[in-house]
PDB file as gemmi writes it, atoms N, CA and C in Angstrom:
CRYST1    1.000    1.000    1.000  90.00  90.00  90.00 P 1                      
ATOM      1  N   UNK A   1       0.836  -1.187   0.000  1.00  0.00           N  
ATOM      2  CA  UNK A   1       0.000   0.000   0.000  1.00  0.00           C  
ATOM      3  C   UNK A   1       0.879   1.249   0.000  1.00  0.00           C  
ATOM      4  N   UNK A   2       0.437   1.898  -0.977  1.00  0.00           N  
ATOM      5  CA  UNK A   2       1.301   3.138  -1.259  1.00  0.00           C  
ATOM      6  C   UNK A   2       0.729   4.425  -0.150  1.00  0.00           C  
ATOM      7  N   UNK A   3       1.636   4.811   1.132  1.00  0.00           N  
ATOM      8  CA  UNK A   3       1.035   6.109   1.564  1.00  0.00           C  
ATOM      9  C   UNK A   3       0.615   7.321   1.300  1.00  0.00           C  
ATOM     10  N   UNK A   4      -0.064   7.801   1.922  1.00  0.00           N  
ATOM     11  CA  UNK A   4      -0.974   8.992   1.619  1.00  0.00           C  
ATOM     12  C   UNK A   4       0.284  10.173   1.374  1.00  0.00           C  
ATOM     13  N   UNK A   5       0.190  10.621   0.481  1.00  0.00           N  
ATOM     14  CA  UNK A   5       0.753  12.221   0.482  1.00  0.00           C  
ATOM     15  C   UNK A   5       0.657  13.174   1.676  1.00  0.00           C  
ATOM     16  N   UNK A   6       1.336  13.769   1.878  1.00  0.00           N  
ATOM     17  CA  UNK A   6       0.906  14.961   2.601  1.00  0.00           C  
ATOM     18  C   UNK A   6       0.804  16.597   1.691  1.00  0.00           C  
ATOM     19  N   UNK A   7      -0.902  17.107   1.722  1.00  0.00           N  
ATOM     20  CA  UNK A   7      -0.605  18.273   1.443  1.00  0.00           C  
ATOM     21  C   UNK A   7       0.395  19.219   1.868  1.00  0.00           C  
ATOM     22  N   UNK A   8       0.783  20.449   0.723  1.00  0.00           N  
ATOM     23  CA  UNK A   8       1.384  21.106   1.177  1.00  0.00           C  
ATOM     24  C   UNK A   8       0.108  22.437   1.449  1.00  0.00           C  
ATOM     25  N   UNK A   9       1.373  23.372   2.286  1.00  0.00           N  
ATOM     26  CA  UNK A   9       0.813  24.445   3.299  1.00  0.00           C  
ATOM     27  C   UNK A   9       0.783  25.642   1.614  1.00  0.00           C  
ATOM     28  N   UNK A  10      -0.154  26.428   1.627  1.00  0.00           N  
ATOM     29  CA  UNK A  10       0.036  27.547   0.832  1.00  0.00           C  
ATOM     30  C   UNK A  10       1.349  27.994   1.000  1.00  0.00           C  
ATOM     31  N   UNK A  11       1.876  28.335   1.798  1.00  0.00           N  
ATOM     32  CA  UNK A  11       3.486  28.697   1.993  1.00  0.00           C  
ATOM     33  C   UNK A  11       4.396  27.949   1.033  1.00  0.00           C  
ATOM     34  N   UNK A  12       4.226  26.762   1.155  1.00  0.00           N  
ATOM     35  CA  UNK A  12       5.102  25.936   1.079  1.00  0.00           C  
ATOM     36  C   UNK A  12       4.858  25.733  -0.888  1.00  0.00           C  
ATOM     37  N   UNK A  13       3.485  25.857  -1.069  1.00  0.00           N  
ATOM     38  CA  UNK A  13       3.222  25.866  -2.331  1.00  0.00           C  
ATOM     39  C   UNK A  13       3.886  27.437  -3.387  1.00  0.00           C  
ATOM     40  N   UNK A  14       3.126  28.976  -3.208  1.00  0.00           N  
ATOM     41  CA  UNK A  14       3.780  29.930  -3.201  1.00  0.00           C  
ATOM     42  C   UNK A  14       5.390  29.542  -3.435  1.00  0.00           C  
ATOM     43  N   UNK A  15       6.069  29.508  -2.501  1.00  0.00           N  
ATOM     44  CA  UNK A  15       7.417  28.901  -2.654  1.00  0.00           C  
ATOM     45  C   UNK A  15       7.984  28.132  -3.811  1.00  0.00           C  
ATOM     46  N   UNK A  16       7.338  27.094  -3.849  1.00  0.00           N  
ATOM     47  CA  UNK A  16       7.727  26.277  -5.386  1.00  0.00           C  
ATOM     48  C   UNK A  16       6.905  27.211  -6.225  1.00  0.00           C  
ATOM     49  N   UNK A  17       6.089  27.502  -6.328  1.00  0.00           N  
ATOM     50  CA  UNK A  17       5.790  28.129  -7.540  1.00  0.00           C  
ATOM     51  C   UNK A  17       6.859  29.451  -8.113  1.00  0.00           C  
ATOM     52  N   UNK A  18       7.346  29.991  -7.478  1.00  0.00           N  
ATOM     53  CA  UNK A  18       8.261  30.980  -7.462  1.00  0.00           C  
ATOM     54  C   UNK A  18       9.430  30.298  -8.815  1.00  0.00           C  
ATOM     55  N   UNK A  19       9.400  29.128  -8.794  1.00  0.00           N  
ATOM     56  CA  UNK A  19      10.396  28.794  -9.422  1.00  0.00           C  
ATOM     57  C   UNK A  19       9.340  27.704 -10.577  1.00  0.00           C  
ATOM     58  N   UNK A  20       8.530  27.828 -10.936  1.00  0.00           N  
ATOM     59  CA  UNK A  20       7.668  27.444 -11.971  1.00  0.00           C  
ATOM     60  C   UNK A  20       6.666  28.360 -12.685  1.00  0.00           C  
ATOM     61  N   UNK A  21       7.481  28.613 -13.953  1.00  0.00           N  
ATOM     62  CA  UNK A  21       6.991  29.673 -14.864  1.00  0.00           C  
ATOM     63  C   UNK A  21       5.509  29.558 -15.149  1.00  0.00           C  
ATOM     64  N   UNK A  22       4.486  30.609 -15.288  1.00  0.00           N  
ATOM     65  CA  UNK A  22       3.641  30.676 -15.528  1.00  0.00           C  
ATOM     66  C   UNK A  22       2.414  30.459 -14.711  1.00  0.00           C  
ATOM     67  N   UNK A  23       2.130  29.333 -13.471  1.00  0.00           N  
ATOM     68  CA  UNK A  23       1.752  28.771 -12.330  1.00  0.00           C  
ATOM     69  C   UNK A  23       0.995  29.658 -11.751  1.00  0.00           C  
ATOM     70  N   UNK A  24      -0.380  29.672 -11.263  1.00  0.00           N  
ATOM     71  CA  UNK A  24      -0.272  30.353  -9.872  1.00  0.00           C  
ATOM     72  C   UNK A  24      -1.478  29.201  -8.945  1.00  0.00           C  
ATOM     73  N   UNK A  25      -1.412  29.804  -7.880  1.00  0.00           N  
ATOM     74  CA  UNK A  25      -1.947  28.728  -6.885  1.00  0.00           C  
ATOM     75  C   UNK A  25      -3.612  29.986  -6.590  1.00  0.00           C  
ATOM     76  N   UNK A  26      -4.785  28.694  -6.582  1.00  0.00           N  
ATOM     77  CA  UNK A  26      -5.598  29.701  -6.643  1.00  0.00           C  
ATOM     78  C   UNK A  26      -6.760  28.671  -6.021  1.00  0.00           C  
ATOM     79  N   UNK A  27      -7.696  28.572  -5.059  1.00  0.00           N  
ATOM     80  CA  UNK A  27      -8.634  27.749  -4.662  1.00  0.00           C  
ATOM     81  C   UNK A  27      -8.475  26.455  -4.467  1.00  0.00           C  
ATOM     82  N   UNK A  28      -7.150  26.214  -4.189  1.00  0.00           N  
ATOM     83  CA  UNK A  28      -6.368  24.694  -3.647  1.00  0.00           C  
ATOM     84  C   UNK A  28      -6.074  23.762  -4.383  1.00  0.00           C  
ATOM     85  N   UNK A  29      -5.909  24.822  -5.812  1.00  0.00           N  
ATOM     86  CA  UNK A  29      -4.919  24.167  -6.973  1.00  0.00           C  
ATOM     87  C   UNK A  29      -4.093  24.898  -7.830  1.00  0.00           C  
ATOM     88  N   UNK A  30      -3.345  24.238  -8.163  1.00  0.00           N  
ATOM     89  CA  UNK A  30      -2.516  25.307  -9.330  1.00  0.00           C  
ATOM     90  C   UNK A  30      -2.799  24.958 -10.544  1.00  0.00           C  
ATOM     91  N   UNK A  31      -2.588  26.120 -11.463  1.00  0.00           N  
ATOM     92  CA  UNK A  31      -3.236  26.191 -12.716  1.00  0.00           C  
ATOM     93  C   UNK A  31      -2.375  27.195 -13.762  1.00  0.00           C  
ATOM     94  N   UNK A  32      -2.270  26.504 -14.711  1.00  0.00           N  
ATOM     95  CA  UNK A  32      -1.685  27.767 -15.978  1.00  0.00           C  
ATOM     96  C   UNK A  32      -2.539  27.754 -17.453  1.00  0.00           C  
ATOM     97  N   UNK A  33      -2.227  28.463 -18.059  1.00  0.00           N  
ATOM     98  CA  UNK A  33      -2.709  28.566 -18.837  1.00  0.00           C  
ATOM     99  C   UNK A  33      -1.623  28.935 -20.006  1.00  0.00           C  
ATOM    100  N   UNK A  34      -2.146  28.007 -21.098  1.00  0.00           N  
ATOM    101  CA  UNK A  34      -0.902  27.891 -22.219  1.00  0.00           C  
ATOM    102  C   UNK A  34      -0.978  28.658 -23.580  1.00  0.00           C  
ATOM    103  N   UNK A  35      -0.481  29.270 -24.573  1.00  0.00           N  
ATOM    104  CA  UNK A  35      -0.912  29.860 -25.636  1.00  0.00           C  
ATOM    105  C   UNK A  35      -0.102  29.291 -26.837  1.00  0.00           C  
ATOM    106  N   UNK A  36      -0.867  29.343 -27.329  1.00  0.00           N  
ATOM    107  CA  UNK A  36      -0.712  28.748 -28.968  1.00  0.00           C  
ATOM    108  C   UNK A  36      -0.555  29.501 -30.145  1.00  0.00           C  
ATOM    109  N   UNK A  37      -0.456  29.263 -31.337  1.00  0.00           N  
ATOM    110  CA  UNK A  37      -0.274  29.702 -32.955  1.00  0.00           C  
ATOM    111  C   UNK A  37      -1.641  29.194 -33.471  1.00  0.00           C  
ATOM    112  N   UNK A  38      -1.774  27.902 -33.072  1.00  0.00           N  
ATOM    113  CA  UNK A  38      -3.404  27.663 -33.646  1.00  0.00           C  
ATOM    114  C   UNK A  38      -4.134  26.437 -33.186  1.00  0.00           C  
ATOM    115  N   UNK A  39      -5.432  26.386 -32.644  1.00  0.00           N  
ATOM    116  CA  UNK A  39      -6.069  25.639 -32.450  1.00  0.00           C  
ATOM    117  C   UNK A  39      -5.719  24.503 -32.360  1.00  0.00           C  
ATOM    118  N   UNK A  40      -5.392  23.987 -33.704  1.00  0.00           N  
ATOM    119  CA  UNK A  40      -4.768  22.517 -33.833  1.00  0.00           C  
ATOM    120  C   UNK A  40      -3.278  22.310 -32.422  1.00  0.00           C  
ATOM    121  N   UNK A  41      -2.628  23.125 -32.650  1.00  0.00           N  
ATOM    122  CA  UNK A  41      -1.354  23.292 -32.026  1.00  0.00           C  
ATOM    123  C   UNK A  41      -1.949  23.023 -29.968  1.00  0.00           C  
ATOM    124  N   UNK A  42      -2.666  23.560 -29.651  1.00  0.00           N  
ATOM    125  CA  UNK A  42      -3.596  23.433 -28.829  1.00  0.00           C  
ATOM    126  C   UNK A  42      -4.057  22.006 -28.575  1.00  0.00           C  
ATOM    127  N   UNK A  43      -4.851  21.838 -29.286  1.00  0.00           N  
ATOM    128  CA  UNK A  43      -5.290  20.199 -28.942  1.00  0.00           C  
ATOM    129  C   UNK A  43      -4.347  19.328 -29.424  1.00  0.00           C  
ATOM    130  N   UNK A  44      -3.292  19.592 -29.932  1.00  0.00           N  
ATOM    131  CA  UNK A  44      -1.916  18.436 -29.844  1.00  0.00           C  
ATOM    132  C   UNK A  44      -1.648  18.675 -28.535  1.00  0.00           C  
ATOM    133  N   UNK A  45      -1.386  19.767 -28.020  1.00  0.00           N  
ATOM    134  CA  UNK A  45      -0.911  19.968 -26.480  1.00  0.00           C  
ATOM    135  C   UNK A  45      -1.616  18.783 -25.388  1.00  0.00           C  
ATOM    136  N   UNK A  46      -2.825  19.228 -25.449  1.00  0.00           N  
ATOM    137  CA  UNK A  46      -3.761  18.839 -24.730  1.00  0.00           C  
ATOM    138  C   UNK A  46      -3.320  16.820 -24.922  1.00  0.00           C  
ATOM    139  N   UNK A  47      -3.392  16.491 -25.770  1.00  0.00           N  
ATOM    140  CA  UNK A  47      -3.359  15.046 -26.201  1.00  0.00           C  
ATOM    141  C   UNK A  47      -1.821  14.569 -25.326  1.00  0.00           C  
ATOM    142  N   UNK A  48      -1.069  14.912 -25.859  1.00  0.00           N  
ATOM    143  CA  UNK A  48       0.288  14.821 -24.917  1.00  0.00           C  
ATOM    144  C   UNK A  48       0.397  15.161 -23.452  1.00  0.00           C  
ATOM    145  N   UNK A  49      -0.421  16.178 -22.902  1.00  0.00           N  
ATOM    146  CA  UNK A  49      -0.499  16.128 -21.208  1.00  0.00           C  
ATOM    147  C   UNK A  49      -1.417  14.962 -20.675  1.00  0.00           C  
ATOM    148  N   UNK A  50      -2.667  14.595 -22.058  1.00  0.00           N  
ATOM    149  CA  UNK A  50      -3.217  13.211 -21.658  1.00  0.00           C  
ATOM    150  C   UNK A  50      -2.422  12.378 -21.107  1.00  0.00           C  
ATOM    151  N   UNK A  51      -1.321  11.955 -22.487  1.00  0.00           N  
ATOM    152  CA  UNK A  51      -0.468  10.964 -22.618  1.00  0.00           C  
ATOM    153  C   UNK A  51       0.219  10.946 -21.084  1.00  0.00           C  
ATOM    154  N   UNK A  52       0.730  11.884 -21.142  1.00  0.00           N  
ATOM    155  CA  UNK A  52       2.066  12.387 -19.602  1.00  0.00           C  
ATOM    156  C   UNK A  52       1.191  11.798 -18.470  1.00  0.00           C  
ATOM    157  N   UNK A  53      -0.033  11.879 -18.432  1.00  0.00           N  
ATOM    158  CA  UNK A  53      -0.873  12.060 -17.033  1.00  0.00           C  
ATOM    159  C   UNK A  53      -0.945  10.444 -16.796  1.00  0.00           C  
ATOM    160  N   UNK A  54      -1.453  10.050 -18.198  1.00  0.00           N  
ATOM    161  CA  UNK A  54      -1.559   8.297 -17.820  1.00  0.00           C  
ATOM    162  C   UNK A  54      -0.053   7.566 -17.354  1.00  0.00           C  
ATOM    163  N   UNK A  55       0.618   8.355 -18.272  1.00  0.00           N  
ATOM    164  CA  UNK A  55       2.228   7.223 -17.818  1.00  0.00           C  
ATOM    165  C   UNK A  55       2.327   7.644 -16.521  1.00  0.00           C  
ATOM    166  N   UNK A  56       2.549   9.033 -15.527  1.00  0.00           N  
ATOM    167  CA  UNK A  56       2.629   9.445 -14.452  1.00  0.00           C  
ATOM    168  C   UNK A  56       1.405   8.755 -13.281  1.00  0.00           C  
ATOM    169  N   UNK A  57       0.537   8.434 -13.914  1.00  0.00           N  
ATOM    170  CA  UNK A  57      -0.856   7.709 -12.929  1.00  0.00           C  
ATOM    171  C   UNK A  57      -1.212   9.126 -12.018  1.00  0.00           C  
ATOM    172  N   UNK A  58      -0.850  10.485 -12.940  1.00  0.00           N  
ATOM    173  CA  UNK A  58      -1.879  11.414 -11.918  1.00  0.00           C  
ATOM    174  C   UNK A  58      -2.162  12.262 -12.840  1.00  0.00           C  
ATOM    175  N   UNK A  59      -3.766  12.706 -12.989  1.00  0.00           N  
ATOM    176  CA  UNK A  59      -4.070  13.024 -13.578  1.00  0.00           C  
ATOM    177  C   UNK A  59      -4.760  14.512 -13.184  1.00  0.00           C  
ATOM    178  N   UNK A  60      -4.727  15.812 -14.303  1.00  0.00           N  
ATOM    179  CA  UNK A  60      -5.260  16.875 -14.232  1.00  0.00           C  
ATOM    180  C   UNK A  60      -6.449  16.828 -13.465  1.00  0.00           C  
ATOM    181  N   UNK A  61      -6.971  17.908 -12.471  1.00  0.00           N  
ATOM    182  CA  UNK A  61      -8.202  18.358 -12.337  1.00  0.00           C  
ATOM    183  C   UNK A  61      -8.797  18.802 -13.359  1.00  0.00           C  
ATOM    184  N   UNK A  62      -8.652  19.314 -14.205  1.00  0.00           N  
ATOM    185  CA  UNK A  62      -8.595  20.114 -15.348  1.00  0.00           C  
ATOM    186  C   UNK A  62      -7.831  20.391 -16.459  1.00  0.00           C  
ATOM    187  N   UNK A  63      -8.380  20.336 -17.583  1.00  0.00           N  
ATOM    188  CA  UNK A  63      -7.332  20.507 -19.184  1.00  0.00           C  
ATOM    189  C   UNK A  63      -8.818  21.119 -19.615  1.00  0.00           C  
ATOM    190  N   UNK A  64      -8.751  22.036 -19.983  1.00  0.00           N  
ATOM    191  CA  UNK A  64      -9.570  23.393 -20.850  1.00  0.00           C  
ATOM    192  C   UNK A  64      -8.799  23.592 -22.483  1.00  0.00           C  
ATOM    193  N   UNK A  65      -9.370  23.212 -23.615  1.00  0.00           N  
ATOM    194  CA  UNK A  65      -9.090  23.481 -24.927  1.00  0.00           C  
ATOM    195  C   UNK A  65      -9.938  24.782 -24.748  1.00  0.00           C  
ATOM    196  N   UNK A  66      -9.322  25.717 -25.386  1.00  0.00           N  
ATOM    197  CA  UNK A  66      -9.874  27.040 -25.595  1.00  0.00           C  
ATOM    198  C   UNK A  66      -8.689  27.518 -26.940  1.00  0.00           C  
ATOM    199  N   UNK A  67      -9.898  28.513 -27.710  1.00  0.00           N  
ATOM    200  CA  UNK A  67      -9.026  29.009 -29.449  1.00  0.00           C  
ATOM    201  C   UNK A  67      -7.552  29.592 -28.698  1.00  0.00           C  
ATOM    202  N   UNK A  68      -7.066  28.769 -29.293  1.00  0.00           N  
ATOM    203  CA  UNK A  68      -5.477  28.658 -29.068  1.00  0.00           C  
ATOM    204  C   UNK A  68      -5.106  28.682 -27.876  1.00  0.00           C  
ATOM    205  N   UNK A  69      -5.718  28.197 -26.842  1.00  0.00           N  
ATOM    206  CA  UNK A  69      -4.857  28.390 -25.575  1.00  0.00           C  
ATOM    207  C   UNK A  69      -5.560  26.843 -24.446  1.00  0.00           C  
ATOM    208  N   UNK A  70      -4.900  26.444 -23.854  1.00  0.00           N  
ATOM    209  CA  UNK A  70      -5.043  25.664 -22.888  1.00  0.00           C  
ATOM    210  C   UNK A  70      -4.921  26.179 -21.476  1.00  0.00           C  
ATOM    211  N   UNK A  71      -6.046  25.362 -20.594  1.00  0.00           N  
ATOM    212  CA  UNK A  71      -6.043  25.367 -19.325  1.00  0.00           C  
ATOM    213  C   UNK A  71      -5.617  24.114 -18.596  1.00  0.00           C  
ATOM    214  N   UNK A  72      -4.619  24.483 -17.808  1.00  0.00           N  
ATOM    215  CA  UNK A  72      -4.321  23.171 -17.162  1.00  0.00           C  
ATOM    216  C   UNK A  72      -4.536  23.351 -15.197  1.00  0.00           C  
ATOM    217  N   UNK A  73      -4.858  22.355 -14.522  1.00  0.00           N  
ATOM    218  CA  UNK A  73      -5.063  22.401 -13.258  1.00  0.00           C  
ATOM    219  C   UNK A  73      -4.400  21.376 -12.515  1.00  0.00           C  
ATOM    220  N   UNK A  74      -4.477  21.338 -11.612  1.00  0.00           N  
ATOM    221  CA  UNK A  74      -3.942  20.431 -10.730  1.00  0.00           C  
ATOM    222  C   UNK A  74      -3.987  20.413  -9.109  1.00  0.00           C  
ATOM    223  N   UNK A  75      -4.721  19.359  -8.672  1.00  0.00           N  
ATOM    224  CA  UNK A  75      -4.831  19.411  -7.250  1.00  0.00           C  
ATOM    225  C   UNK A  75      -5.031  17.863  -6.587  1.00  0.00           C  
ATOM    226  N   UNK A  76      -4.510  17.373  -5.683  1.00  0.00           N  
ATOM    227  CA  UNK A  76      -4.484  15.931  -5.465  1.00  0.00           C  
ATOM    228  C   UNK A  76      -6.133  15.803  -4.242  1.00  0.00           C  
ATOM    229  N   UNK A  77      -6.888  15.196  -5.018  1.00  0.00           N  
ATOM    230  CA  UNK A  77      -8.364  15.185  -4.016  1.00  0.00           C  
ATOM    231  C   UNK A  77      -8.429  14.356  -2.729  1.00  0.00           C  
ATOM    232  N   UNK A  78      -7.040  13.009  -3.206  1.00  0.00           N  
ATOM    233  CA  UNK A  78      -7.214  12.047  -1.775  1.00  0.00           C  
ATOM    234  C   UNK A  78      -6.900  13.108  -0.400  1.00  0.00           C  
ATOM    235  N   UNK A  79      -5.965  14.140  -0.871  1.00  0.00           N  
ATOM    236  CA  UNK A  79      -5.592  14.879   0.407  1.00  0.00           C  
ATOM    237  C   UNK A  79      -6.553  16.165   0.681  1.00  0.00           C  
ATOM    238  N   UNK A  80      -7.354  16.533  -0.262  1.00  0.00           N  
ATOM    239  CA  UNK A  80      -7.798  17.742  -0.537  1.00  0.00           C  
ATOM    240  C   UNK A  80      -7.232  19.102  -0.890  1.00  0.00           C  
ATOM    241  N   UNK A  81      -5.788  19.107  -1.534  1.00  0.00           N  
ATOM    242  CA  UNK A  81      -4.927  20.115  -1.953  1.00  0.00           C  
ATOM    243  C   UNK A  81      -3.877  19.679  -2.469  1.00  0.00           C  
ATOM    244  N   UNK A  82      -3.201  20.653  -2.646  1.00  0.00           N  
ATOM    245  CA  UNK A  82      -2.178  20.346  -3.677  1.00  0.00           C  
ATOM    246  C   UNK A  82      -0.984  19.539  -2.968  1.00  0.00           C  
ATOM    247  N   UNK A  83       0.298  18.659  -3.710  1.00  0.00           N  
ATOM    248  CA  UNK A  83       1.282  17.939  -3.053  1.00  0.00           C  
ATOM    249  C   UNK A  83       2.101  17.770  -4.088  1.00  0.00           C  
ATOM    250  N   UNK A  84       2.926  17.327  -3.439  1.00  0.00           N  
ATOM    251  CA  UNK A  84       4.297  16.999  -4.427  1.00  0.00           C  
ATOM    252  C   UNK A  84       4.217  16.382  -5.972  1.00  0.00           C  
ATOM    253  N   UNK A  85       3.636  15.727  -6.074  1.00  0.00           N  
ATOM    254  CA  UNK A  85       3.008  15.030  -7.310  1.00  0.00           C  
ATOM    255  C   UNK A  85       2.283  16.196  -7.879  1.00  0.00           C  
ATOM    256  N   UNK A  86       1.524  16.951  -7.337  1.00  0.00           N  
ATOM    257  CA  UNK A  86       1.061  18.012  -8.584  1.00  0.00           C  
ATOM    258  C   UNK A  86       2.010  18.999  -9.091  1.00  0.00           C  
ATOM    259  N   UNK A  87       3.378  19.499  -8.364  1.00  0.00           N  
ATOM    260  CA  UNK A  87       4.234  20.336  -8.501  1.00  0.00           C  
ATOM    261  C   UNK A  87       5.278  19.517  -9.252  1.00  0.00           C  
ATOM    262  N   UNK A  88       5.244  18.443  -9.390  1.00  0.00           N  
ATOM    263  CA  UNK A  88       6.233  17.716 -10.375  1.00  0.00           C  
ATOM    264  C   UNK A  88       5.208  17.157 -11.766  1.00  0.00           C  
ATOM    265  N   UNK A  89       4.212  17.239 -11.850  1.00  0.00           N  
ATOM    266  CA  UNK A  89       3.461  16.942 -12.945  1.00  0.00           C  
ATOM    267  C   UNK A  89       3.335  18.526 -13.730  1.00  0.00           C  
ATOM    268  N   UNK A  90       3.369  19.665 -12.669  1.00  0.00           N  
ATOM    269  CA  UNK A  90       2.938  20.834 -13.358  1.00  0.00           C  
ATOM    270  C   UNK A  90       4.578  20.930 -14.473  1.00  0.00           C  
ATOM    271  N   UNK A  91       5.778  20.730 -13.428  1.00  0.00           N  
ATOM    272  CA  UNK A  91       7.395  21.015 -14.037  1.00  0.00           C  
ATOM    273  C   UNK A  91       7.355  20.064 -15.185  1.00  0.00           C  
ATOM    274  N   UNK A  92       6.962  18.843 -15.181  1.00  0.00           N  
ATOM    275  CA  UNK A  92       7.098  17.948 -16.558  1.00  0.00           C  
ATOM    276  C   UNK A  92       6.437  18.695 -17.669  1.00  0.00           C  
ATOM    277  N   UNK A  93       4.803  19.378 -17.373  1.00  0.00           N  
ATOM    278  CA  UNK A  93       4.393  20.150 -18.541  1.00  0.00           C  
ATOM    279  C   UNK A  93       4.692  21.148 -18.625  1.00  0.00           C  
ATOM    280  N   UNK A  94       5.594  22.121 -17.822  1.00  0.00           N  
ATOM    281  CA  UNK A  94       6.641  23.067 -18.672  1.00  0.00           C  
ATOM    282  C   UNK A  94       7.565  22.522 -19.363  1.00  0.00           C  
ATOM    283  N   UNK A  95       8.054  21.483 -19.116  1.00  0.00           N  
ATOM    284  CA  UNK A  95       9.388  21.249 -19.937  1.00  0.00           C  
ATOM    285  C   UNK A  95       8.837  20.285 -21.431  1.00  0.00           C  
ATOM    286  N   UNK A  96       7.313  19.714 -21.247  1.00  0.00           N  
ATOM    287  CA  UNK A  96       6.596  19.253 -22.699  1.00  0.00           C  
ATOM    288  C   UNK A  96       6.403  21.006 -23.313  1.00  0.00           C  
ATOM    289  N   UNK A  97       5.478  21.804 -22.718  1.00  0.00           N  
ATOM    290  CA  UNK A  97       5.772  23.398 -23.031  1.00  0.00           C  
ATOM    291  C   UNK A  97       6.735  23.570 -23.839  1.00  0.00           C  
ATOM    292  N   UNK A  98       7.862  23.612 -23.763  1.00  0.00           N  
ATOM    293  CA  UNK A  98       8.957  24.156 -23.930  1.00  0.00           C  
ATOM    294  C   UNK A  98       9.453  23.162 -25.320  1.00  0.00           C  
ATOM    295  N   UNK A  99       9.410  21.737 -24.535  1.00  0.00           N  
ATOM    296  CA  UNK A  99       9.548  21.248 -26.462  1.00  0.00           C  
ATOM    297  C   UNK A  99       8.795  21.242 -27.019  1.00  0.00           C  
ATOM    298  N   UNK A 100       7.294  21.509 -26.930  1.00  0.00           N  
ATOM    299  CA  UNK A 100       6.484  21.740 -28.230  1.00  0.00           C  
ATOM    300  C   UNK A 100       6.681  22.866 -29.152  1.00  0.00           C  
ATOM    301  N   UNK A 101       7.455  23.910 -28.386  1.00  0.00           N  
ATOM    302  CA  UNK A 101       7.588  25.512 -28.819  1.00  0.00           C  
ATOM    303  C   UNK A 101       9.333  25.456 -29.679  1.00  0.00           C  
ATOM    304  N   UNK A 102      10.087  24.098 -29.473  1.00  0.00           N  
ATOM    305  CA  UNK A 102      11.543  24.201 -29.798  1.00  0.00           C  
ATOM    306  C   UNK A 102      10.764  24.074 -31.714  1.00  0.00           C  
TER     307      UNK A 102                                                      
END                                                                             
């Protein structure tokens, strides 16, 4: 049996976010929002954070397709807030971010 996470404290969240571009922490999740060239470019995004979420076994609160831009969320519900696993799932989709844009 795999143990429970421990949420983190808003403090403690704030903090890492400081060092994760785009992020902010807002109603006991973090969330960004992504921009695109075009639609299509968008829902390729979206399909690949699918992909990421299943191999990782944690999955978005939220993925929002919107004309050219994505919403992404994240908050772990077994604990009721955010934890380590959402702050390392948010850093993997900056760095998918970042190679979709190379």
């Amino acid at each position: 049996m795999v143990p429970m996470e421990k949420r983190w404290s808003e403090e403690q969240i704030r903090h890492a976010l400081e060092g994760l571009e785009g992020w902010r922490y807002d109603d006991g999740r973090i969330e960004r929002v992504f921009e695109f060239a075009t639609y299509a470019d968008g829902v390729a995004f979206a399909t690949r954070i699918f992909l990421l979420s299943e191999k990782q076994n944690h999955h978005p609160d939220a993925v929002c397709v919107l004309w050219k831009k994505v919403g992404v969320a994240y908050t772990t519900h077994d604990v009721g807030g955010v934890t380590e696993r959402d702050l390392k799932a948010a850093t993997m989709i900056n760095l998918l971010y970042q190679r979709f844009n190379d």
